[in-house]
GULUMRO-419608 format. One record per residue: residue number from 1; z, y, x of N, C-alpha, C in turn. Coordinates in steps of 0.05 Angstrom, whole numbers, plus 5000, padded with zeros to 4 digits. Layout:
N
     k     nZ     nY     nX    caZ    caY    caX     cZ     cY     cX
   NUM      Z      Y      X      Z      Y      X      Z      Y      X
...
//
This chain:
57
     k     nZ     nY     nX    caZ    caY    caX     cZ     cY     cX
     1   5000   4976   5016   5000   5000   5000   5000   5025   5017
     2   5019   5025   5036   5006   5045   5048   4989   5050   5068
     3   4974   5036   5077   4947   5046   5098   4931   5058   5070
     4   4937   5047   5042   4913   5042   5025   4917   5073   5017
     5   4942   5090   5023   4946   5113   5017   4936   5135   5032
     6   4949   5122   5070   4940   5143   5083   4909   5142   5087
     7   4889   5119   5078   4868   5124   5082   4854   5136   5054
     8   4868   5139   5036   4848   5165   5007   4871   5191   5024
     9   4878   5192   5019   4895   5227   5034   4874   5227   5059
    10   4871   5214   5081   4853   5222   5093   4823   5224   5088
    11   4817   5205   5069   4789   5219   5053   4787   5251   5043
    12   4812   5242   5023   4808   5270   5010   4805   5309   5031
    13   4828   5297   5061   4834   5319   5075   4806   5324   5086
    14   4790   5305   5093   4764   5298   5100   4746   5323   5087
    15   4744   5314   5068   4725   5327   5042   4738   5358   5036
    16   4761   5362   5038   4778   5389   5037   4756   5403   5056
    17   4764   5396   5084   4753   5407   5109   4737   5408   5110
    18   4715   5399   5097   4685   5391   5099   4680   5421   5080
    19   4696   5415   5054   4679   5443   5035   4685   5462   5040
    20   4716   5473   5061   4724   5499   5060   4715   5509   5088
    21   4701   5486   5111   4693   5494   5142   4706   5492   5153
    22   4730   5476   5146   4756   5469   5163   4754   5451   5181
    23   4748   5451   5218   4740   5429   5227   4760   5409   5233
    24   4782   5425   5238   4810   5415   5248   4830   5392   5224
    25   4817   5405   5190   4825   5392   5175   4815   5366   5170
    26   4780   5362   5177   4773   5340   5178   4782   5325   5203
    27   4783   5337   5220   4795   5317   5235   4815   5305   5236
    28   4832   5320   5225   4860   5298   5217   4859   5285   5197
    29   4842   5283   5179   4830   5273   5159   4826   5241   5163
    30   4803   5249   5185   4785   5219   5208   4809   5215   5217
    31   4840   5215   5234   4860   5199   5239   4867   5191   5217
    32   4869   5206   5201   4893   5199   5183   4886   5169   5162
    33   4849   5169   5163   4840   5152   5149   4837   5125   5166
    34   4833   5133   5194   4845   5106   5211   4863   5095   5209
    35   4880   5111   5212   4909   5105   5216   4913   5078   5190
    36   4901   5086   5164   4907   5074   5139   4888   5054   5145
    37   4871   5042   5158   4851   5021   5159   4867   5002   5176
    38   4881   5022   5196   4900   5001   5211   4919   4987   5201
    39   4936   5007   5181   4962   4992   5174   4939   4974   5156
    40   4922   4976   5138   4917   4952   5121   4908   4928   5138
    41   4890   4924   5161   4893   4901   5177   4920   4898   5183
    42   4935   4904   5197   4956   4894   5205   4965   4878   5185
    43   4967   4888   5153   4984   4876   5140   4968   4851   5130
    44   4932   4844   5135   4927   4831   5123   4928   4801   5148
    45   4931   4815   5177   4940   4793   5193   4974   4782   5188
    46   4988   4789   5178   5018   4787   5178   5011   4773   5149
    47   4996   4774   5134   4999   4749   5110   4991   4730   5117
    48   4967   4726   5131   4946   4703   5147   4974   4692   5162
    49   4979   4697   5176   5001   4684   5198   5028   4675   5170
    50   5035   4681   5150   5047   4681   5138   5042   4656   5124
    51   5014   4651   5117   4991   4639   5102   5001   4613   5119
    52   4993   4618   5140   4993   4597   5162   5019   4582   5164
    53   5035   4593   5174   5060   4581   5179   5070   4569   5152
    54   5071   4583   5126   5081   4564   5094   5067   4546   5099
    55   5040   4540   5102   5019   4518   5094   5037   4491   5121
    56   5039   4491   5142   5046   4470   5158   5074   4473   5169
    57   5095   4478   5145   5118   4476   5140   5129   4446   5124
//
């Protein structure tokens, strides 16, 4: 839930910066929307391993 957050807040800051000529806004925008792609891998390797370990328990 939250990468899934910080990556629409970083869309939206994206698109802010984009319509008002803000370059600095999009750019924290582009982290901020990484940042949220990251936490969602992370969390979708921490179920896999999760996945993993229940199954040959």
């Amino acid at each position: 839930m939250k990468g899934t957050t910080n990556e629409a807040i970083g869309n939206a800051k994206q698109g802010i910066g984009k319509t008002v000529g803000n370059d600095r806004l999009q750019a924290e925008g582009k982290v901020q929307e990484i940042k949220g792609e990251g936490q969602q891998a992370m969390g979708k390797a921490k179920d896999a391993v999760k996945d993993t370990v229940n199954r040959n328990l």
